[in-house]
PASE-411064 format. One record per residue: x, y, z of N, C-alpha, C in turn; residue in one letter. Coordinates in steps of 0.02 Angstrom, whole numbers, plus 50000, padded with zeros to 5 digits. Layout:
N
XYZXYZXYZa;...
***
This chain:
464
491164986651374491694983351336491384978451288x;491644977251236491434973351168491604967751192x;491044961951188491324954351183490784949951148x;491084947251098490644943551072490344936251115x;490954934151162490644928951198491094932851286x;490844928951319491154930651401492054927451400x;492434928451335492934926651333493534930251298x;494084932051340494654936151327495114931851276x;495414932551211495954929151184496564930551206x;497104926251215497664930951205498144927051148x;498334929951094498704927351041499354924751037x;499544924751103500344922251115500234914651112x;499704909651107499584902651120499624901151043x;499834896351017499564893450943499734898550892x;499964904650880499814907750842500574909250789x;500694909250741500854911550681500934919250691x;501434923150706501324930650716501314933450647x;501674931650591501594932550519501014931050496x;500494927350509499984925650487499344929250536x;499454933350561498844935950629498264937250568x;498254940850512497504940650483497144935750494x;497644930150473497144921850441496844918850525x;497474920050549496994917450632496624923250669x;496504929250656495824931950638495294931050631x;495304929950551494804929750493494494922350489x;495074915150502494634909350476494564906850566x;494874909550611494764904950672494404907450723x;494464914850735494054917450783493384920950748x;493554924550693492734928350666492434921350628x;492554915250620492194910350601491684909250677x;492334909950719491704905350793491154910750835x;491954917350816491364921850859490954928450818x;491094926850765490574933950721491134936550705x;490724941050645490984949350631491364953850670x;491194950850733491244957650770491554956250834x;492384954550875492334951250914492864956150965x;492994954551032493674956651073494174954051055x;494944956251058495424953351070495974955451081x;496414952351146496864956251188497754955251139x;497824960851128498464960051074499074961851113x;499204957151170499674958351224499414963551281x;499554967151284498974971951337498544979051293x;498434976451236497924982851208497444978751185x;496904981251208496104979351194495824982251140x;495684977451095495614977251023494924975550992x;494574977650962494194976950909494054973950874x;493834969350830494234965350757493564966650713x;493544969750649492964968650627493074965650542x;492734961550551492774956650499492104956650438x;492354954450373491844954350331491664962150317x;491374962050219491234969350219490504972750245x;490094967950271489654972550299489974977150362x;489994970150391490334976450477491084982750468x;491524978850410491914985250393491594990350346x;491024990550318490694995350300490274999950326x;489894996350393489544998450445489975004450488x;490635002350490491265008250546491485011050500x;491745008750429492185014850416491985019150346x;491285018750333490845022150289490135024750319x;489715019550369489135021950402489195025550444x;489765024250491489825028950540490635028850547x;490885034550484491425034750452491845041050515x;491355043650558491675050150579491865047950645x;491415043550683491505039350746492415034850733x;492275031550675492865026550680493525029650639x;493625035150642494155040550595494835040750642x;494755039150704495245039150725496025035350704x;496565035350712497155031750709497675028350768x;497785024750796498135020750832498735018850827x;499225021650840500075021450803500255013350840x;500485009850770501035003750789501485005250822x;501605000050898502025004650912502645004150882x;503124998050831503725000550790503715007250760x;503105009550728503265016450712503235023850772x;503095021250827503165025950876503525029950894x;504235027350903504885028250929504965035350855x;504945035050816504925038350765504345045150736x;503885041950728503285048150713503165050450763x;502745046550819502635051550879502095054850863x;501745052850818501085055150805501135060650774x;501815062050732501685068550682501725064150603x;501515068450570501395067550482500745066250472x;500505062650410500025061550391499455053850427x;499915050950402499455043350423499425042750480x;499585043850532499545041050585499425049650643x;499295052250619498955058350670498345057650694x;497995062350723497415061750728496975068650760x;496355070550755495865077850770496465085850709x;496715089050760496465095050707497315094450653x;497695090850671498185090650665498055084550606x;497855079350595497795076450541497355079150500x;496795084950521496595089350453496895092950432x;497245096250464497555101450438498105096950361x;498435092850387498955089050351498565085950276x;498065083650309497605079150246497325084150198x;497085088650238496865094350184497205099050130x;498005100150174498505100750135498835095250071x;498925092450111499105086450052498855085149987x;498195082750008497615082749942497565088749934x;497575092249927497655098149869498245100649856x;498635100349869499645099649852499535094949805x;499285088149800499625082149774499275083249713x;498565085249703498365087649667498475091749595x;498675097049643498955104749625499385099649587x;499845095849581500295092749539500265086749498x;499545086849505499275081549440499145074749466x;499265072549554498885067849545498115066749530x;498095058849494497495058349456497465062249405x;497805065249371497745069449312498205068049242x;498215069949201498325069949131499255070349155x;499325075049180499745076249174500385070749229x;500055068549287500515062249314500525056649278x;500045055849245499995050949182500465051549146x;500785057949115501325056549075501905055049108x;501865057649174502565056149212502745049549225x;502095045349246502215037049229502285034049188x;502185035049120502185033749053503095035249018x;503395039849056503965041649035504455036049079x;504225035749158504425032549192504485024249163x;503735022749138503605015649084504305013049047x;504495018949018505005019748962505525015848998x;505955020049047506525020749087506305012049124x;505895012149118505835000749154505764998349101x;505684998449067505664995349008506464992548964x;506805000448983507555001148964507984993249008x;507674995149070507964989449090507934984149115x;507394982449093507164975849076507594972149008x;507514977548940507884974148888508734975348920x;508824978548960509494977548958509864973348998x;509384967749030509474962049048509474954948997x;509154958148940509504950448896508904946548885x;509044941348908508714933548912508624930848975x;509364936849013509394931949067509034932849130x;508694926349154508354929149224508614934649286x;508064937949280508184942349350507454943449393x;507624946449432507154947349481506744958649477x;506354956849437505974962049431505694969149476x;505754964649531505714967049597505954974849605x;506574973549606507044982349615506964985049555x;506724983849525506724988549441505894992249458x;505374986149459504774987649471504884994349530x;505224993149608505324997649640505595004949622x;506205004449587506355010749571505845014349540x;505635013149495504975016949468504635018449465x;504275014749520503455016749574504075022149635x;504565020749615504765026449696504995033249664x;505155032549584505175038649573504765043749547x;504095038049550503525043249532503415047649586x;503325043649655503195047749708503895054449725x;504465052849702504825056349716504845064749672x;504585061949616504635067049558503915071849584x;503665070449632502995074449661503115078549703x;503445074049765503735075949855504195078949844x;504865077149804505645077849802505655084149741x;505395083349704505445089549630506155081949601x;506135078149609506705073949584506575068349535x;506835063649487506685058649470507725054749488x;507845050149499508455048549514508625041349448x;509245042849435509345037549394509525030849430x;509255023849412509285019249437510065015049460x;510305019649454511095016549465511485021649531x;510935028949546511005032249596511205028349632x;511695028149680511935025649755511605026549787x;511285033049781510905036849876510335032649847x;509915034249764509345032449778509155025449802x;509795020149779509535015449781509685010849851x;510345017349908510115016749963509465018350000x;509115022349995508525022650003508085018849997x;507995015349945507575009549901507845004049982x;508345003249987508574997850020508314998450088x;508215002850115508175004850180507385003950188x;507175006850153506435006050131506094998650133x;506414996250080506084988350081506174983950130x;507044985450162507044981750230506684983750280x;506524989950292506014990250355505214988050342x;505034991150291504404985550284504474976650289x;504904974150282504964967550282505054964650357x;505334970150406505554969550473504714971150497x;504474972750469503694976150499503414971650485x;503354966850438503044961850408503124953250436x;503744955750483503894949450495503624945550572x;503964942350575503684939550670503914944650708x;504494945750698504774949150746504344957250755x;504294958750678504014965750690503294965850737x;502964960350720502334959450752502264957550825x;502804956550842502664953250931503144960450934x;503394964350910503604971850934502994976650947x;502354975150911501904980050932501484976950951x;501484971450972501034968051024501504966951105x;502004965151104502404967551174503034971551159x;502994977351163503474983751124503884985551201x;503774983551274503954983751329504564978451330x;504104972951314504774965451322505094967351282x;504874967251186505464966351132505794969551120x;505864976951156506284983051158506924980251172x;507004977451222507364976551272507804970051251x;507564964851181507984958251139508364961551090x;508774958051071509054957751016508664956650977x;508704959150901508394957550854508194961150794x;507914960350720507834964150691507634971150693x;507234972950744506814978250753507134983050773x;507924981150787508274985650800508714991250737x;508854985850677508974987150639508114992450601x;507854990350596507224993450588507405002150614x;507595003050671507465010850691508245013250678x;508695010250655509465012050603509035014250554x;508825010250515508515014550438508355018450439x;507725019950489507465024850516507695032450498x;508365030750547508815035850566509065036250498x;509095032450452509895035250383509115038350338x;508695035350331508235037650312507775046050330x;507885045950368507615054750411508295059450370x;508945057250390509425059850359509415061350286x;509235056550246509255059850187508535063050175x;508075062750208507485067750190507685074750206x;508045075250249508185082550309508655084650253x;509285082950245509575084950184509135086750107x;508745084050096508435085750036507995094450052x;507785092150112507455098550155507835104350153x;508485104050172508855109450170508755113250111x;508965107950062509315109749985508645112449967x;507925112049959507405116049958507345121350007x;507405123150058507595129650082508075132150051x;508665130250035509075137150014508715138949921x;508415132649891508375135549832507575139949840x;507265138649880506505139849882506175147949835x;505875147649803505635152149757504885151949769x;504635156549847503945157349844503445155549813x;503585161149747503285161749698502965155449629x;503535151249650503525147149608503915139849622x;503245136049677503715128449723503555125149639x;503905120549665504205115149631503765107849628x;503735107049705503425100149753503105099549783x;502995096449838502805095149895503055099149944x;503555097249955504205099750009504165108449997x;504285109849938504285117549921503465121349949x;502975117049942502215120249969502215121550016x;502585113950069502475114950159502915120350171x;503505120150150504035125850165503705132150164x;503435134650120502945140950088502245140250145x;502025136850172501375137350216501645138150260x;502465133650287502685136050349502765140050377x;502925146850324503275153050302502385156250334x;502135156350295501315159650298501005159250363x;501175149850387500855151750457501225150550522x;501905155150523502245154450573501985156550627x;501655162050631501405165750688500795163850703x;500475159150679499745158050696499605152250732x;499375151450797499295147850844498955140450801x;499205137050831498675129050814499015126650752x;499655129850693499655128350651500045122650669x;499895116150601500555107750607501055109850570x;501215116450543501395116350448502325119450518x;502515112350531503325114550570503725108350559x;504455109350564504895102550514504575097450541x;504565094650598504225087550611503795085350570x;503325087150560502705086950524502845086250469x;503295090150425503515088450370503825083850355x;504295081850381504785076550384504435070150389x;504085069950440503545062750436502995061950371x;502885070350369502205068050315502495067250243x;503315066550222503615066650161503865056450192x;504135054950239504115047250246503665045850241x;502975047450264502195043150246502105044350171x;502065047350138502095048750065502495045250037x;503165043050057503735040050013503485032750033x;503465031150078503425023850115502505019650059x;502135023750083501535024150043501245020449984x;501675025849961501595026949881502235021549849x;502755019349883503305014749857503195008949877x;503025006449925503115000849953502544996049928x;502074999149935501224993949937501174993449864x;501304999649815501225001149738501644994349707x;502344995949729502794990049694502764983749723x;502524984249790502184975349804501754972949756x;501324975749721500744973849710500974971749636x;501204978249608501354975249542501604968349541x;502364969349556502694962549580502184954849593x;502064957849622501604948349642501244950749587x;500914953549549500454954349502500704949049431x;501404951749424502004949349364501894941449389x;502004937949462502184931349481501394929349468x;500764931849476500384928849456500374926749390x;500314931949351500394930849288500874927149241x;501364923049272501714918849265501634913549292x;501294912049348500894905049376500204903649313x;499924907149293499334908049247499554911649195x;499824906849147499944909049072499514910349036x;498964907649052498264906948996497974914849012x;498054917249091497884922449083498114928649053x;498884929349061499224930949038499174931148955x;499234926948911498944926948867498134930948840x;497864932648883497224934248864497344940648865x;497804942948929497954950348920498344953848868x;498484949348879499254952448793498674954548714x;498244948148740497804948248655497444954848665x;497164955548715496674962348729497194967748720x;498024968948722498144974848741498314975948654x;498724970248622498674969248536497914973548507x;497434970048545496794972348489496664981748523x;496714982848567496474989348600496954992548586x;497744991848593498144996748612498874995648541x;498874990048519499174990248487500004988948501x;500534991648447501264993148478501604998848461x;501055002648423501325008848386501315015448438x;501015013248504501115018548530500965017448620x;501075019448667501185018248733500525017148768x;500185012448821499645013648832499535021548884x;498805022248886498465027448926498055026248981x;497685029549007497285027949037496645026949004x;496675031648957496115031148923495745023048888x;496365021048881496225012848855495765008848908x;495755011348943495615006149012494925003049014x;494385008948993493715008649001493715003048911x;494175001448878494104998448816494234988348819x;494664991048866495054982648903494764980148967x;494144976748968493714976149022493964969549051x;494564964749008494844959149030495354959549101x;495664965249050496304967249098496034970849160x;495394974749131495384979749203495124971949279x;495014968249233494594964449295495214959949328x;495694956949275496444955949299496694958649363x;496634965949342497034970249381496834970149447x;495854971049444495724969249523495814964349537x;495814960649509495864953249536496564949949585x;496904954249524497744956349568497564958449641x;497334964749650497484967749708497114965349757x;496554961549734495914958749781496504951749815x;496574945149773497124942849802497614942249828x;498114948049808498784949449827498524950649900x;497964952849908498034956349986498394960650004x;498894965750001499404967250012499584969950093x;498824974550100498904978250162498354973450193x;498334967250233497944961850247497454966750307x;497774969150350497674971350408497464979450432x;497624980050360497564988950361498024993150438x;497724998950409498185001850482497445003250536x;497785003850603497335002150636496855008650651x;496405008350672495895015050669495755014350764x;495425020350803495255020450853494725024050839x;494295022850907493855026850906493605034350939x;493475037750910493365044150927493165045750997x;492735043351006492025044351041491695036851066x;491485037451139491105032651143490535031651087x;490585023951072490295022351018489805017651008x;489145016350998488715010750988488775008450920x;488855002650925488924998850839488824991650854x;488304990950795487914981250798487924979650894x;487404985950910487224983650976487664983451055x;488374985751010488944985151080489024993651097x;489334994151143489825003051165490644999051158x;490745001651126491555003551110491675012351144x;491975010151189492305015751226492745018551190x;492885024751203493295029451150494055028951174x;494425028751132494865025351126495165021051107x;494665013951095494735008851086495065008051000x;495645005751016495995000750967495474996250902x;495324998250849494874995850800495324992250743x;495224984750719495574984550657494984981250615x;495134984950573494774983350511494944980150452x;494814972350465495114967750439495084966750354x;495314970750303495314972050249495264966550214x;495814959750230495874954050202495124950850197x;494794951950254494184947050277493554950150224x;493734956850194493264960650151493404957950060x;494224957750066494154955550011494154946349997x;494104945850057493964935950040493234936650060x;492574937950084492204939150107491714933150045x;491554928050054491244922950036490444925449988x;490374930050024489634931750003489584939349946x;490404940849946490474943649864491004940349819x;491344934949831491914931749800491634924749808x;491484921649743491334915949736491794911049774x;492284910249741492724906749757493524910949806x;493434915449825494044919849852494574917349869x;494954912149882495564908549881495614907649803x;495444906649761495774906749702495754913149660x;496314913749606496404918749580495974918549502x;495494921649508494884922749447494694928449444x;494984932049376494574937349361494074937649331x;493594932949335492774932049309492384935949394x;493024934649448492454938849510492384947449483x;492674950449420492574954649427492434957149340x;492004951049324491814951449258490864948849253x;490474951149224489604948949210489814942549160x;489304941149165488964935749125489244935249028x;489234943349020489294944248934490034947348955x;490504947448987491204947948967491544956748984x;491014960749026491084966249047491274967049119x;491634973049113492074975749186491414974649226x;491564971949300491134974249347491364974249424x;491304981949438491574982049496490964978449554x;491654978149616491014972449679491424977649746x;490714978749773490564983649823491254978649892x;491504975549870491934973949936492784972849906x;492684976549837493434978449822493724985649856x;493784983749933494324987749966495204988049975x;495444988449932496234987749957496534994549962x;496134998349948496355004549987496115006950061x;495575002850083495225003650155494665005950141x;494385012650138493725014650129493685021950185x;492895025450198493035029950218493475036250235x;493465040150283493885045150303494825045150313x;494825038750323495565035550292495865031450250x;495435032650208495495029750138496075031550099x;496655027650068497105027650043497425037950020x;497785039450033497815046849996498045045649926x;498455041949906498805040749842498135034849818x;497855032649810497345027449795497295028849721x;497125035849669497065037049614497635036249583x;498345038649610499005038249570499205031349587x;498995027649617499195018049629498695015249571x;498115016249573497915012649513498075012349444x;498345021349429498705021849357499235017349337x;499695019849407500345017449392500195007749409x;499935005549441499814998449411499554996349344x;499125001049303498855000549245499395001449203x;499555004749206500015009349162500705003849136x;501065002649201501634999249210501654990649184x;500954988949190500744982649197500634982149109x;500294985549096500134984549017500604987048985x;501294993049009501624993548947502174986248964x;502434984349017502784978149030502514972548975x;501884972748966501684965148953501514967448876x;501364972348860501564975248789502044976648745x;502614975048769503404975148759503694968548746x;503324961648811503994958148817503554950448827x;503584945748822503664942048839503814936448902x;503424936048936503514936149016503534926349014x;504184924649048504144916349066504654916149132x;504424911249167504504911049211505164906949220x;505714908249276506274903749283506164898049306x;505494893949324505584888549360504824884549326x;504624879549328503954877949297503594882449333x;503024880749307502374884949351502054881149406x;502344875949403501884871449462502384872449522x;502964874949517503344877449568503264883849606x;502954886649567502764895349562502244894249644x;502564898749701502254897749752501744905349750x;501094905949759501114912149743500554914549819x;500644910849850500434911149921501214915549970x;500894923549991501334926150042501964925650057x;502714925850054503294922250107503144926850173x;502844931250178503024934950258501984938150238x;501504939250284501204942850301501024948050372x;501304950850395501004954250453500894960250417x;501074968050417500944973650394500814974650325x;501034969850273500994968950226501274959750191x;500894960550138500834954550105501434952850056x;501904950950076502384948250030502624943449960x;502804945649918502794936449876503494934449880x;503384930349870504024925549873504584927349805x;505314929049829505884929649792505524925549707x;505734928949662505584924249609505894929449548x;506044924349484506544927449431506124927249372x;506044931949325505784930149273506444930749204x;506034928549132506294926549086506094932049050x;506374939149013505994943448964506364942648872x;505954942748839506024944848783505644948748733x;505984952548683505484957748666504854952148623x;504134955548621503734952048584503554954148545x;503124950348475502514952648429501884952848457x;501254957148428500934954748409500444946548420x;500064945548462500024936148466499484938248403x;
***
């Protein structure tokens, strides 16, 4: 058994359940290393901190630590089918499908590029068709990062005034926020006791349920239209492999599987994408000056005569370092999802028994002192040289790293590029409240990194 000292934690004393990274990262891997035990109600846990030791498990010995460990809030539900959270022949099969499905349809390619770029348009629409007057960016930013993924999975794009879609949207953001919260977090650290309270987490597996419902319905409506010859989506591929490998022993390609691996895809690709932007917008409104610098770079590179690309990117070495700088701070996924281990395992001198519960403390990689000068503050010089050029740093993980490394990771960076520069190439960004009010520290962290409710001010711009 792993112990950094002859001492068991248990986190129910002193602790912040919204905050479990930070009492992690600054209180226990300060006293006891990189590398320590800790009992997360009755599961025996791992913690590996800083990017050497998360580089050491989930790139050096990327095949040992590949495993997955289901929360148990998402238990009651997946059950260990879909994508993220499977594990041995059954998450290859799925992963291997996927990435080349998601593919096959242009992620990372020329052609999802235009689909975000059109999508650009349609946020843009309504942004100006809010006026002057403050609103909250938030659900607009959402609809748009959710209908990229949808126009992939679904064969759909939905108009923002949809009912269903923007029940969905709703269902969506509230359960990540229930996952994010105290409550969600002492649910998968005592999932025995908190079953059994009142409380959000209950509402959590309602969504659940209205949510499965409208996937299963969409499911149908692609079976009856299904055209072999010629899918559409996502949904239309698995349908068509299901078809191919009904009779063949060992196959995952059956509705369960689908059904979960189209919620891990939707949940994914919507939730973490439009977090990020979002707090991205509230940074950039706490820091006008930076803000300002981007606008001038997107004037001299990109102009207004025509929409940005990707191609601009390698030209705007300000913004690209912005952008990490965004995601390196925002933190979003602090905690990552949790990994197990395969196989009895030796690493920095210990046996980790197989099985064992691994988290790979993402936050602690991207605050990690010894590649971030200053990592509590927000500076995109950590990801700029000396003469004013892009430079990437070997501990920008916010997608995780290794064998479970983000699947959407290439179509999240566009669509933050993409969305971010045509927004701030359009309009005029001020904030509803001073900036010294502008809180831009977390309101909720457990599963993900939250920002705090906030309104902005748009108007169309020139030229600076």
């Amino acid at each position: 058994m792993v112990r950094k000292q002859e001492e068991t934690f248990f986190m129910i004393l002193g602790l912040d359940p919204e905050r479990i990274y930070l009492w992690l990262h600054r209180k226990l891997s300060e006293k006891y290393g990189p590398v320590f035990t800790v009992w997360l109600g009755q599961q025996h846990t791992v913690v590996l901190c800083g990017y050497e030791a998360v580089k050491e498990a989930l790139i050096d010995q990327g095949e040992e630590f590949s495993g997955r460990e289901l929360a148990a809030i998402f238990k009651t539900y997946l059950k260990g089918h879909g994508i993220t959270v499977s594990n041995g022949e059954r998450w290859k099969q799925l992963r291997r499908f996927s990435v080349m499905t998601l593919r096959n349809f242009g992620m990372g390619k020329k052609s999802i590029e235009s689909r975000i770029q059109e999508e650009a348009r349609f946020l843009l629409e309504e942004f100006r068709n809010a006026g002057e007057m403050p609103i909250d960016p938030t659900i607009f930013v959402m609809q748009a990062i959710s209908n990229i993924i949808c126009s992939v999975v679904l064969g759909n794009r939905y108009a923002y005034t949809d009912e269903n879609f923007q029940t969905l949207l709703t269902l969506t953001n509230d359960n990540f926020r229930i996952a994010s919260s105290a409550w969600g977090e002492l649910y998968n650290i005592f999932p025995n006791f908190v079953e059994f309270l009142p409380g959000p987490h209950r509402r959590f597996h309602k969504n659940i349920v209205q949510i499965t419902s409208f996937l299963t319905e969409a499911i149908k409506e692609h079976e009856r239209k299904l055209d072999p010859t010629s899918p559409c989506d996502y949904i239309d591929c698995f349908l068509i492999k299901q078809k191919q490998e009904r009779d063949k022993p060992g196959s995952e390609f059956f509705r369960e599987n689908l059904i979960a691996s189209t919620i891990n895809l939707f949940f994914a690709a919507t939730e973490t994408t439009s977090t990020t932007i979002s707090y991205g917008l509230l940074l950039l409104l706490k820091y006008p000056h930076i803000l300002e610098k981007v606008q001038k770079e997107i004037d001299h590179v990109i102009g207004h005569n025509r929409c940005p690309s990707m191609n601009d990117r390698v030209n705007m070495p300000y913004t690209d370092a912005v952008l990490h700088e965004i995601q390196r701070f925002t933190d979003v996924v602090p905690l990552s999802l949790s990994h197990c281990v395969l196989q009895n395992t030796k690493f920095r001198g210990y046996t980790i028994p197989k099985g064992t519960v691994v988290i790979p403390l993402l936050s602690s990689v991207l605050h990690d002192k010894a590649f971030f000068e200053n990592p509590e503050t927000f500076n995109p010089g950590h990801f700029l040289d000396e003469n004013g050029f892009f430079k990437m740093n070997d501990a920008f993980m916010p997608f995780s790293a290794g064998k479970r490394m983000c699947l959407g990771q290439s179509l999240a960076r566009m669509e933050i590029f993409l969305f971010i520069t045509t927004l701030l190439q359009n309009f005029t960004l001020k904030p509803a409240v001073d900036t010294k009010k502008i809180d831009v520290q977390p309101e909720r962290g457990g599963l993900l990194n939250m920002p705090h409710s906030y309104k902005v001010c748009v108007s169309s711009r020139k030229p600076l």
